[in-house]
C-alpha positions, 0 to 999 in steps of 0.5 A: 834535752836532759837536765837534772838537779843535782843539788838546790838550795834558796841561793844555789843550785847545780844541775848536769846539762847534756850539752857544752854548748848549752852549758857555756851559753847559760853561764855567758848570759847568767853572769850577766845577771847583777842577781847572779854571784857565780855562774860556772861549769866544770866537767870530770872527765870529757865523756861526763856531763859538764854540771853548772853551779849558779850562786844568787842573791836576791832572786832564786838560781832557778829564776835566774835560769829561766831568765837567762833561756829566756834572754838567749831565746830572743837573742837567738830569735833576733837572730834568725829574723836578721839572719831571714831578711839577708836572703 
């Protein structure tokens, strides 16, 4: 998956995401960050990219990011285990 920086700053950044989907489940778990002020998505036009803007404070938008994949990860993980032990 593509994923480019369109602007970045110490407490900011805006970056394009490919998909929809993974652009709503970062905002989900980035607004659940007490470090992040604002995490949305806009798109222009339904054939664009939706692009993610993530405000900070005390921690950078990048790490921010990163955590967030990281919690939706073992989330997702947990997940597929107790998806597993149902068969």
């Amino acid at each position: 998956m593509d994923i480019k920086v369109l602007n970045s700053s110490k407490d900011e950044i805006e970056v394009e995401v490919e998909s929809l989907t993974i652009v709503e489940i970062l905002r989900v778990y980035l607004n659940k960050d007490s470090s992040v002020n604002l995490a949305v998505w806009k798109r222009k036009h339904p054939t664009e990219n939706p692009v993610l803007l993530v405000k900070t404070k005390g921690k950078s938008p990048k790490k921010a990011i990163d955590d967030a994949v990281k919690a939706a990860t073992k989330d997702l993980d947990k997940l597929a285990d107790d998806f597993k032990k149902l068969k």
